[in-house]
TIKOL-332671 format. One record per residue (C-alpha): residue in three letters; residue number from 1; x, y, z. Coordinates in steps of 0.2 Angstrom, whole numbers. Layout:
% residues N
ATOM  ALA  NUM  X  Y  Z;
...
This chain:
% residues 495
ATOM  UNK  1  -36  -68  150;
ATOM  UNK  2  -56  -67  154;
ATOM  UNK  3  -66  -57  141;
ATOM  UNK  4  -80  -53  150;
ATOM  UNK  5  -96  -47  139;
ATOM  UNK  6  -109  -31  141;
ATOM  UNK  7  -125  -35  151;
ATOM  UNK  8  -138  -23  153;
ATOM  UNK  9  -133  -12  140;
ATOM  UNK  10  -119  -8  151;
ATOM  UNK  11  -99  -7  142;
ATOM  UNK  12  -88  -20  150;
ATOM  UNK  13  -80  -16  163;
ATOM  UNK  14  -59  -13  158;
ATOM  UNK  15  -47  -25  160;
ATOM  UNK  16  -29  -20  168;
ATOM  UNK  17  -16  -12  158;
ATOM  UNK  18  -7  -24  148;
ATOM  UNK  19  11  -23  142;
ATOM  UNK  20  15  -9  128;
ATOM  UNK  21  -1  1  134;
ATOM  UNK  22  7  17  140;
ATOM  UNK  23  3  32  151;
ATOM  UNK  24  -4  47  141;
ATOM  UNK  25  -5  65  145;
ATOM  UNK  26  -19  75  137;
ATOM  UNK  27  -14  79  119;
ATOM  UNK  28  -3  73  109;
ATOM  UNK  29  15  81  107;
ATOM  UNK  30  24  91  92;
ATOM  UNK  31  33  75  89;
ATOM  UNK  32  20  64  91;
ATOM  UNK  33  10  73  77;
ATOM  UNK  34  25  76  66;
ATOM  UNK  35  29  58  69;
ATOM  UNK  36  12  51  63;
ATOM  UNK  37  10  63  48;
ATOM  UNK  38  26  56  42;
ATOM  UNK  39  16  41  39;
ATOM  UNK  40  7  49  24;
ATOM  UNK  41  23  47  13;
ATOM  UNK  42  20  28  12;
ATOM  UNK  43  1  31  10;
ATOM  UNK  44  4  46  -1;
ATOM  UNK  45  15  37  -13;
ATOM  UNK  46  6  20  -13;
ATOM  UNK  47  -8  31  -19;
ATOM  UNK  48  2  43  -31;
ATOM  UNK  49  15  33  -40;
ATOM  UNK  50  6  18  -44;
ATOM  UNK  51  -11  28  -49;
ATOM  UNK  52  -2  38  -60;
ATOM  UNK  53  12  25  -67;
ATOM  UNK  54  5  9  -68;
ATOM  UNK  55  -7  10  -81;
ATOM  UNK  56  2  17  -92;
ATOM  UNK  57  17  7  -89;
ATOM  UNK  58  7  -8  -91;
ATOM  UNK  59  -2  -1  -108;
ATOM  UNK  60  16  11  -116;
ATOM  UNK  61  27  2  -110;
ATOM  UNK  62  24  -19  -110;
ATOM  UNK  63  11  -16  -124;
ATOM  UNK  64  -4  -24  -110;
ATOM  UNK  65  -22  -21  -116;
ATOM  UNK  66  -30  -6  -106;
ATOM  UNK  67  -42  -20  -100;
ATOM  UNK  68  -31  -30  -95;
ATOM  UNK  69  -19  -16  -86;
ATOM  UNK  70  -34  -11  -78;
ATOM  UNK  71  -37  -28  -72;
ATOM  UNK  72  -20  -29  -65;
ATOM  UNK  73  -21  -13  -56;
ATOM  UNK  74  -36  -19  -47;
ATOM  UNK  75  -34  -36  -41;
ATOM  UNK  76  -22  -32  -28;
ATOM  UNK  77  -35  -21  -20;
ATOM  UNK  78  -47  -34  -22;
ATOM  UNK  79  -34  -46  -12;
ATOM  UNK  80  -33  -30  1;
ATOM  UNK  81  -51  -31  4;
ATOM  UNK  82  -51  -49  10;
ATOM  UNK  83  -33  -44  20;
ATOM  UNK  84  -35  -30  28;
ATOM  UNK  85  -51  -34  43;
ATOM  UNK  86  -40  -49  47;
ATOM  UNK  87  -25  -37  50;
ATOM  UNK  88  -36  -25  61;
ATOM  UNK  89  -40  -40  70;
ATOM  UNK  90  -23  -45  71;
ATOM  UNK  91  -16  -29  78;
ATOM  UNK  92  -29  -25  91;
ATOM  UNK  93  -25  -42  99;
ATOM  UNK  94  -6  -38  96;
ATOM  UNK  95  4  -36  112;
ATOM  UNK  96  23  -31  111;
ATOM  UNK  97  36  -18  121;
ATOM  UNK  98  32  -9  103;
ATOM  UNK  99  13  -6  108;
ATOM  UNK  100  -1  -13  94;
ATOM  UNK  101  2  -4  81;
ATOM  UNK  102  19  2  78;
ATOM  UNK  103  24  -16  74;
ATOM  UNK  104  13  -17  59;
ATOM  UNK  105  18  1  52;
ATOM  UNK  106  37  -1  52;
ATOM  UNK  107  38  -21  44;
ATOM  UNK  108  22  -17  32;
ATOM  UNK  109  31  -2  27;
ATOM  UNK  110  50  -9  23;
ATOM  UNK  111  39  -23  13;
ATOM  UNK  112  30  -11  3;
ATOM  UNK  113  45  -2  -4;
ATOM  UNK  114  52  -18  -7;
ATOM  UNK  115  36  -23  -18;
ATOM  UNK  116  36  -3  -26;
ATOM  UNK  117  53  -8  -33;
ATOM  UNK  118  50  -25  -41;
ATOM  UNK  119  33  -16  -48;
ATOM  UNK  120  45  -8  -59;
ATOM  UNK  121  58  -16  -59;
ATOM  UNK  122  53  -24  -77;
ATOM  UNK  123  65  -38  -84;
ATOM  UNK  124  57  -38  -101;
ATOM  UNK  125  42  -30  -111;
ATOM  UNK  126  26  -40  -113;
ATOM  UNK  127  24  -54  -103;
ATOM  UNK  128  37  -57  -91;
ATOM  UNK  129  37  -38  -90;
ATOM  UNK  130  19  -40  -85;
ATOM  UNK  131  19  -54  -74;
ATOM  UNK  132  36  -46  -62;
ATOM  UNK  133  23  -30  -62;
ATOM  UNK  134  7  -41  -57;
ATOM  UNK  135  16  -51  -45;
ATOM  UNK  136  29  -35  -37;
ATOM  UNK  137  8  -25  -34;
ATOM  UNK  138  2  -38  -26;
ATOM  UNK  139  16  -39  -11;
ATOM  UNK  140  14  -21  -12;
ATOM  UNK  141  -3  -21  -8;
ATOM  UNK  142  -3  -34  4;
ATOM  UNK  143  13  -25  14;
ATOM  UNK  144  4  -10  11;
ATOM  UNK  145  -12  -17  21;
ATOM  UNK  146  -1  -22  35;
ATOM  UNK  147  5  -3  37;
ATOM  UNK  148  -9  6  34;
ATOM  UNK  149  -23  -3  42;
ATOM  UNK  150  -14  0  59;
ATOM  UNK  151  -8  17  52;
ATOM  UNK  152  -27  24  50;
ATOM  UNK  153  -30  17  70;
ATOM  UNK  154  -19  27  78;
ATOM  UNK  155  -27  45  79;
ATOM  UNK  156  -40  35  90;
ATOM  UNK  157  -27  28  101;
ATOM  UNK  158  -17  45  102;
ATOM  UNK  159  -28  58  107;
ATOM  UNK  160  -45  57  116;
ATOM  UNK  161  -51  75  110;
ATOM  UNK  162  -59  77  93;
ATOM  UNK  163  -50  96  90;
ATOM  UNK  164  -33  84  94;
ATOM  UNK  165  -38  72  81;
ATOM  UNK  166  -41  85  69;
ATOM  UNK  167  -25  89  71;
ATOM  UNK  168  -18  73  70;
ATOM  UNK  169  -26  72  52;
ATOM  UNK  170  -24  87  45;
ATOM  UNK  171  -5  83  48;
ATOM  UNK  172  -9  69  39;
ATOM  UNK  173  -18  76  23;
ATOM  UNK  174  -3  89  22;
ATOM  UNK  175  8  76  21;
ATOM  UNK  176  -1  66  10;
ATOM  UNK  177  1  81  -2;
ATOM  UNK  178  17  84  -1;
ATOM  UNK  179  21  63  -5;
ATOM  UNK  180  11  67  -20;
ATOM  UNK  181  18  83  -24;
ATOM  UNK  182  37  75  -23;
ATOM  UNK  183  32  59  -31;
ATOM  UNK  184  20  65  -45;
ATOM  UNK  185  34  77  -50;
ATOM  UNK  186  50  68  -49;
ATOM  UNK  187  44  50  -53;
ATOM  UNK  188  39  54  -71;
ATOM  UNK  189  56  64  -70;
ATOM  UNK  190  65  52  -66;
ATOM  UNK  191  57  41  -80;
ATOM  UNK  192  62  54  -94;
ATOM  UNK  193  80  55  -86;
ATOM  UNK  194  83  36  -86;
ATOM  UNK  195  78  35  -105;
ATOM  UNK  196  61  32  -105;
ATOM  UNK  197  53  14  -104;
ATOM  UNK  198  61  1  -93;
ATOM  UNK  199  74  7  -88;
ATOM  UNK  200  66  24  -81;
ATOM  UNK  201  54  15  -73;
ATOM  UNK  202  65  6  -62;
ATOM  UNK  203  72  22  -58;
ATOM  UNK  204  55  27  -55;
ATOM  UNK  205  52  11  -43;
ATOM  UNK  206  67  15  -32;
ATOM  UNK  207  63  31  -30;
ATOM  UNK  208  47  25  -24;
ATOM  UNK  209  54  14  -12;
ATOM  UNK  210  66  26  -6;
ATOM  UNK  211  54  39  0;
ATOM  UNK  212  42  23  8;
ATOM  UNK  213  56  16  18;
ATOM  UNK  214  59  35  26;
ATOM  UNK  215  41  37  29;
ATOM  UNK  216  39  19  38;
ATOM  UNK  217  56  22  49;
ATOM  UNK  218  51  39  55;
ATOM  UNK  219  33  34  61;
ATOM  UNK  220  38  22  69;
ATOM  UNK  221  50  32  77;
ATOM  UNK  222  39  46  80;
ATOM  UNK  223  24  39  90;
ATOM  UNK  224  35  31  101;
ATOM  UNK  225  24  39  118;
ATOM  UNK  226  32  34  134;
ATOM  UNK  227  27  33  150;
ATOM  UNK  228  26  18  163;
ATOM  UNK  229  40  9  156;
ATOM  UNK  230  33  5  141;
ATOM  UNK  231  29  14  122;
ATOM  UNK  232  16  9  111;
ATOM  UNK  233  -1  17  108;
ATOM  UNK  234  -17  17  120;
ATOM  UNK  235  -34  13  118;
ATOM  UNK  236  -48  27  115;
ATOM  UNK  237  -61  33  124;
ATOM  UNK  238  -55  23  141;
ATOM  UNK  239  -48  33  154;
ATOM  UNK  240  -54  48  166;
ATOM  UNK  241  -60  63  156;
ATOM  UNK  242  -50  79  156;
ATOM  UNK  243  -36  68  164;
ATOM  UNK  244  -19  74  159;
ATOM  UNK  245  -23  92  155;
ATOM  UNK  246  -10  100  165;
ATOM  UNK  247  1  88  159;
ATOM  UNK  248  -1  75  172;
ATOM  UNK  249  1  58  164;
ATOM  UNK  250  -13  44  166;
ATOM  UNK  251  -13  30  164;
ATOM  UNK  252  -22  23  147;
ATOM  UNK  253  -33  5  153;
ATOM  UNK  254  -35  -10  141;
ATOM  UNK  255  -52  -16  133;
ATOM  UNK  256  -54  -33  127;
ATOM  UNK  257  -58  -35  110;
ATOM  UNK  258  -72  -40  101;
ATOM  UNK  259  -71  -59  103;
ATOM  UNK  260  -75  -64  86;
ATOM  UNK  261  -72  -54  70;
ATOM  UNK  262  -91  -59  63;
ATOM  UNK  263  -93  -49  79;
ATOM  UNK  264  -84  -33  75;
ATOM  UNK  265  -91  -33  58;
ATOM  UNK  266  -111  -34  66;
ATOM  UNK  267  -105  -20  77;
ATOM  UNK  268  -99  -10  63;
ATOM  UNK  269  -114  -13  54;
ATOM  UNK  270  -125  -7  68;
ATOM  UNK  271  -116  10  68;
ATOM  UNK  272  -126  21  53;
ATOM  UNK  273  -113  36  53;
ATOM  UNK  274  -96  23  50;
ATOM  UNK  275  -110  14  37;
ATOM  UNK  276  -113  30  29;
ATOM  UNK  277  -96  36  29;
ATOM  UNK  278  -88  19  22;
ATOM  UNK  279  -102  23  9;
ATOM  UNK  280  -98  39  5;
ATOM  UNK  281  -78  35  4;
ATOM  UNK  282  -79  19  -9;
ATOM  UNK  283  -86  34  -20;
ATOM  UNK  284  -75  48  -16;
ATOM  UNK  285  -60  34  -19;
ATOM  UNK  286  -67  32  -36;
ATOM  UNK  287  -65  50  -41;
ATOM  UNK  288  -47  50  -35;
ATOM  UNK  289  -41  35  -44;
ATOM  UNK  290  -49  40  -60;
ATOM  UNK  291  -41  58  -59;
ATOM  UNK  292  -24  49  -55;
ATOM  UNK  293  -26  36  -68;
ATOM  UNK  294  -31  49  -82;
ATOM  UNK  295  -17  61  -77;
ATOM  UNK  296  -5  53  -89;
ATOM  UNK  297  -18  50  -105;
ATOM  UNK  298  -25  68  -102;
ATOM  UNK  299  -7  77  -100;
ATOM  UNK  300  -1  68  -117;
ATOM  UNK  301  -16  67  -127;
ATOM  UNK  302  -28  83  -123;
ATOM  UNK  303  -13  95  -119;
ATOM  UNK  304  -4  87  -130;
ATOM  UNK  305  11  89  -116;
ATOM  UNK  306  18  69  -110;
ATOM  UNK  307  29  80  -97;
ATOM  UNK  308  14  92  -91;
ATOM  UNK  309  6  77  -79;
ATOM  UNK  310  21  83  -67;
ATOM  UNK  311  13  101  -67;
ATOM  UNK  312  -4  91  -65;
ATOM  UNK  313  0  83  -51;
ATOM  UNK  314  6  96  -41;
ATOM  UNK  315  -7  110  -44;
ATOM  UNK  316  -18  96  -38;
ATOM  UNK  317  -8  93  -23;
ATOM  UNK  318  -3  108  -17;
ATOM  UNK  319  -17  112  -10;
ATOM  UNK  320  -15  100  3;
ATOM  UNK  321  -2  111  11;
ATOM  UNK  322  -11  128  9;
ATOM  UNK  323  -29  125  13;
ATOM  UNK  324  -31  110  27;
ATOM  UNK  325  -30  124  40;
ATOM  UNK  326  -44  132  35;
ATOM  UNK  327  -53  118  31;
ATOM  UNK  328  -49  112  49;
ATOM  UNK  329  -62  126  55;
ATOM  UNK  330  -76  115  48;
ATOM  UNK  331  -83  99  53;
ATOM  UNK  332  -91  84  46;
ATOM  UNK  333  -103  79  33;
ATOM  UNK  334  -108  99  31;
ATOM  UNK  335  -87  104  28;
ATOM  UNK  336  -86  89  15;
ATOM  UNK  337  -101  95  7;
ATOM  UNK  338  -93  112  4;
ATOM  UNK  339  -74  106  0;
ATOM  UNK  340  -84  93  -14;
ATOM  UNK  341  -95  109  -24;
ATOM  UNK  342  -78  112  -25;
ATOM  UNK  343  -68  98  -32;
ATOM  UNK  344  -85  93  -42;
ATOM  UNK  345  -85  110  -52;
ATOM  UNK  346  -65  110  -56;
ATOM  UNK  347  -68  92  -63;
ATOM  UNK  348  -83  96  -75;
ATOM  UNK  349  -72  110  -79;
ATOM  UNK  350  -58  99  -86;
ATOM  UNK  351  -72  95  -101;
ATOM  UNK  352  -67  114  -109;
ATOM  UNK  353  -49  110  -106;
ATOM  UNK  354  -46  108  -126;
ATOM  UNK  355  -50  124  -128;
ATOM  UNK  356  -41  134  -110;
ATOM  UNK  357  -24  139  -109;
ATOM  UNK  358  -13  130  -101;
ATOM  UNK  359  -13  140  -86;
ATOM  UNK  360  -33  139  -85;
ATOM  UNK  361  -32  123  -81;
ATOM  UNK  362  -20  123  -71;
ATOM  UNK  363  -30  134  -61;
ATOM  UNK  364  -46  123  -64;
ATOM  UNK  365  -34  106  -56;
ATOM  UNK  366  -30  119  -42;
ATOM  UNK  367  -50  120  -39;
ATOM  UNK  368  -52  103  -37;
ATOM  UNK  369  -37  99  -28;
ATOM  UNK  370  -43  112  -14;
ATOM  UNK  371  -60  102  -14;
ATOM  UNK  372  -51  84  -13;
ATOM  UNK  373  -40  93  1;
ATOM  UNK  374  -57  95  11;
ATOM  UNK  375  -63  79  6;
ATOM  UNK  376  -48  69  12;
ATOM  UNK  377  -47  78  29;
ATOM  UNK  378  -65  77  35;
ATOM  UNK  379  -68  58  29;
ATOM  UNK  380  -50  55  39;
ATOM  UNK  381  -54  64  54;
ATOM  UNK  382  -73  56  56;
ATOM  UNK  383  -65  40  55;
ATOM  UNK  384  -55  42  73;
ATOM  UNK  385  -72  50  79;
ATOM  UNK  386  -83  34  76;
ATOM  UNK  387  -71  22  82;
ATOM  UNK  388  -68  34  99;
ATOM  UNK  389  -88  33  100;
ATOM  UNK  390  -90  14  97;
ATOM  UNK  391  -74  12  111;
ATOM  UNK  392  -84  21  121;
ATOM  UNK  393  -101  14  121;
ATOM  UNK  394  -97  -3  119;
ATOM  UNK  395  -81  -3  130;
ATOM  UNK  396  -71  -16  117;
ATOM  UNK  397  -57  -12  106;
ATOM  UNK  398  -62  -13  88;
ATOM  UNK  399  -51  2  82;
ATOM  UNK  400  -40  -11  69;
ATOM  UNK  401  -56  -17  60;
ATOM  UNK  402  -64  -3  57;
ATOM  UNK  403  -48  3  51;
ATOM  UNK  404  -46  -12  41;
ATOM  UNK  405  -66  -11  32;
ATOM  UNK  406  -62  8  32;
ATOM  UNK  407  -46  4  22;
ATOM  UNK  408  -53  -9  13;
ATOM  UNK  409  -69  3  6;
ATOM  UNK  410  -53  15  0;
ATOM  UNK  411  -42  6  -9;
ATOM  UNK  412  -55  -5  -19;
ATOM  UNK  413  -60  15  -23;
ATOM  UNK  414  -45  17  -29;
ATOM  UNK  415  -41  4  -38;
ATOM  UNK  416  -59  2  -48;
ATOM  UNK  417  -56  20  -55;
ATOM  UNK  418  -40  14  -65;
ATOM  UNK  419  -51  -1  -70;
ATOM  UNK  420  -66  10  -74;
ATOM  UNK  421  -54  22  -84;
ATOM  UNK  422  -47  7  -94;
ATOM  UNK  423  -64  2  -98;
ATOM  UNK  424  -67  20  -104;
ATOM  UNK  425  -51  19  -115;
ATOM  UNK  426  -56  2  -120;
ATOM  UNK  427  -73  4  -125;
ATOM  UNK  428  -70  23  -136;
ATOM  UNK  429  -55  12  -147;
ATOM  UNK  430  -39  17  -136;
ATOM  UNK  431  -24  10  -146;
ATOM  UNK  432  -11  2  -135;
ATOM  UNK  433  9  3  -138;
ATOM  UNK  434  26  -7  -134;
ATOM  UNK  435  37  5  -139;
ATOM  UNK  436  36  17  -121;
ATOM  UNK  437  29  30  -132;
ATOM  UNK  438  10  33  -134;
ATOM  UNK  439  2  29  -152;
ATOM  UNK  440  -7  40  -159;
ATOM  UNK  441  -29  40  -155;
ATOM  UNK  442  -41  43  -163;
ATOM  UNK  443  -54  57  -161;
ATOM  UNK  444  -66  45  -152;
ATOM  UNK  445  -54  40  -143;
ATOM  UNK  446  -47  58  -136;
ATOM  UNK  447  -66  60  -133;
ATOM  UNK  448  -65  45  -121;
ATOM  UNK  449  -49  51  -112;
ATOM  UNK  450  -58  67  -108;
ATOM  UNK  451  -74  64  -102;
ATOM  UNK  452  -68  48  -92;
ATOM  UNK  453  -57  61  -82;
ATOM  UNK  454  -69  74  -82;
ATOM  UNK  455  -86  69  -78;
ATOM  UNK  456  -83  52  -72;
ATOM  UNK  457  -74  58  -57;
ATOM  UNK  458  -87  71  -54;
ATOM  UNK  459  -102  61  -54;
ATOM  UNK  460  -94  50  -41;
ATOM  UNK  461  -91  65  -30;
ATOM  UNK  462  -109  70  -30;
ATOM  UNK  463  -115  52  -26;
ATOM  UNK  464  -103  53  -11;
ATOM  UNK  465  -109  69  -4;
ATOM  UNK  466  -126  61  -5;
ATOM  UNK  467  -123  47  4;
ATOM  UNK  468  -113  54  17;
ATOM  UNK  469  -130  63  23;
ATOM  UNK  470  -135  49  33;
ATOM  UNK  471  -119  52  46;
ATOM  UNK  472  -129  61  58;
ATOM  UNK  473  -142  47  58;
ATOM  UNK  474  -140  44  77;
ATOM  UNK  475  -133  28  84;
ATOM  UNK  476  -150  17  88;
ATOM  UNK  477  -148  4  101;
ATOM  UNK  478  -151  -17  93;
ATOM  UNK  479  -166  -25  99;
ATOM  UNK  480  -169  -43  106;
ATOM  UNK  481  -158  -42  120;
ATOM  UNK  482  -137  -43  123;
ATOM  UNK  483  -126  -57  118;
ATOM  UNK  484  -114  -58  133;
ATOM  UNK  485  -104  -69  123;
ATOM  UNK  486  -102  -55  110;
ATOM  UNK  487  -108  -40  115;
ATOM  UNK  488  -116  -35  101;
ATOM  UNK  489  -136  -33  103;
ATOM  UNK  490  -151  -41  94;
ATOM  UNK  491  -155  -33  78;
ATOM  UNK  492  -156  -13  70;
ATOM  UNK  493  -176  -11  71;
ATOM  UNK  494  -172  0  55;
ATOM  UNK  495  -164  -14  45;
């Protein structure tokens, strides 16, 4: 097949429908949306489970260093952000009667809960316990990249209207919540209930791969559009506008890809509101991997309460499910702003939390979990909106990549706040165990556990409400001419 290039500033022009490119009315359906948010429970618990069990699996349980742990829950992620462009890539040049994407979500799903139970599954303490953890993360992360880069595409490809986006992805956040709500309660149930230390982990990883298996089988089963003959997902911004209103399909034409992927990265780079939002989300995924990670440390060692992290969890999460509607009425950088005043004032209240009731702070996790609900859904919903604008204005499919840097940015965000915490524990003299029981710190140490959860998350906030400013930057043209090889124009006169 010819890929033919941009000339004169010009997108090029379409290429005919491929196979697995179906016919699209307007807006999505009920079943397409419920069908993608079900999607959230393998992301939701990929985040959940392991942010809040790892660490302290690998520290109270196999008697790792809290370095090291750290280390070990951040590698992975490191391996993800070399992984998940080339998976982009990969699925926007995929073709199959399964359409681009939902190959990817429902293989790259079953992988992952097959990697969440040998995480856990923990044949010994110390070191074989440690290596079977290290090595069942790492094919958790990398099946994990293989759903959810194709996964964080799709809102693009399913709807062509923002407000139908919006809807897309606040179906998304609720879900998320509710995987967190369900995991973060009943996985550190389940760990009591087995006994405590290995064995209740495993019980802890299966569960874990239970509800990831369920969330990959029913999104793939849910955005199966049809129409033409075939199912898969489209290609955004393409097609006649206000088409399929009535609920008259049309039909969704192909774009050629960029033709290189130092290609897709130059235009991604050109593009200053997806720049300033990858920016703004390596920051923002800091904060929740340090709140996650600290859960655990602070639940046992500032409440004083090893079986409060549940309750934790789900004042944090809940949320999700009661306020992403009303968030919904806001947009952009100015509704993130807003939901992050929020989560950064609940945070820097955990600091009086030695000295609150229990139901204060509570109350103080709800805050910031109604602010992270914000912050999740107006960073997941300008995602769909730059790659429906860059589709449109460039006329090439580069939906997986940016998904894949997008994705990338995330989870290293995630996975440095468990480092960064363990560097916190490590540095104000936290004391590992083997037994599966937390030793006993000392007042340095507690100090450490409280500011690291507190402050550390809220400083990252505020640094990513900053950065995000620069998203209404407006998109300038590259000088120097086209590439017609590329399509990607000379350079940005600002740098």
């Amino acid at each position: 097949m010819t890929v033919t290039g941009t000339a004169g500033g010009r997108p090029a022009a379409p290429l005919p429908p491929r196979a697995g490119t179906p016919a699209r009315a307007g807006a999505p359906t009920r079943r397409t949306r419920f069908g993608y948010a079900s999607g959230s429970l393998v992301s939701g618990t990929f985040t959940t489970l392991p942010g809040l069990l790892l660490l302290p699996y690998l520290t109270d349980t196999l008697g790792v260093g809290a370095a090291l742990a750290g280390t070990v829950a951040f590698l992975p992620k490191a391996w993800d952000a070399v992984l998940n462009p080339f998976v982009g890539r990969a699925s926007d040049r995929t073709r199959s009667r399964w359409g681009a994407r939902r190959p990817y979500v429902l293989w790259g799903g079953l992988l992952t809960a097959l990697g969440f139970a040998l995480t856990f599954a923990g044949p010994a303490p110390g070191s074989a316990g440690a290596w079977c953890a290290a090595a069942g993360y790492l094919l958790t992360a990398t099946a994990f990249a293989f759903f959810q880069v194709p996964y964080v595409a799709m809102p693009a490809e399913l709807a062509d209207d923002e407000a139908d986006r919006m809807r897309l992805v606040a179906g998304r956040v609720a879900v998320i919540g509710i995987a967190a709500l369900v995991t973060g309660a009943v996985a550190p149930a389940l760990v009591d209930a087995g006994g405590g230390g290995l064995p209740g982990h495993r019980w802890a990883g299966l569960f874990g791969a239970a509800v990831v298996a369920l969330g990959a089988l029913w999104v793939f089963a849910g955005t199966a559009v049809t129409g033409a003959g075939t199912s898969g997902v489209g290609t955004p911004g393409v097609g006649k506008p206000g088409a399929g209103a009535s609920g008259t399909p049309r039909t969704t034409r192909a774009v050629a890809a960029q033709p290189s992927l130092r290609a897709q990265f130059e235009a991604a780079r050109a593009d200053p509101p997806f720049m300033a939002l990858l920016r703004c989300l390596v920051l923002q995924s800091v904060a929740t991997g340090v709140l996650l990670a600290g859960a655990p440390y602070f639940a046992d060692h500032v409440l004083h309460d090893s079986s409060g992290v549940g309750a934790l969890v789900a004042a944090f999460v809940a949320p999700n499910l009661l306020t992403v509607p009303l968030w919904s009425r806001l947009r952009g950088p100015r509704g993130y702003t807003l939901a992050t005043a929020l989560f950064t004032t609940g945070c820097l209240l955990f600091l009086a939390s030695p000295v609150l009731p229990e139901g204060a702070v509570l109350v103080t996790m709800a805050l910031a979990g109604t602010g992270h609900a914000g912050q999740l859904l107006f960073l997941y919903a300008m995602l769909p909106d730059c790659i429906a604008r860059g589709t449109g204005r460039t006329g090439r499919r580069e939906g997986g990549v940016l998904s894949g840097v997008f994705t990338t940015v995330e989870g290293l965000g995630v996975a440095a706040g468990p480092f960064l915490y363990g560097l916190v524990l490590q540095l104000t003299g936290y004391v590992s165990s083997g037994t599966g029981d937390a030793a006993a710190q000392s007042a340095t140490a507690r100090a450490g556990i409280l500011a690291g959860f507190g402050a550390l998350p809220a400083l990252a906030a505020v640094g990513a409400a900053l950065l995000l400013r620069a998203y209404d930057r407006p998109y300038r043209p590259l000088i120097g001419g086209t590439d017609t090889d590329t399509g990607i124009r000379g350079r940005d006169p600002a740098g």
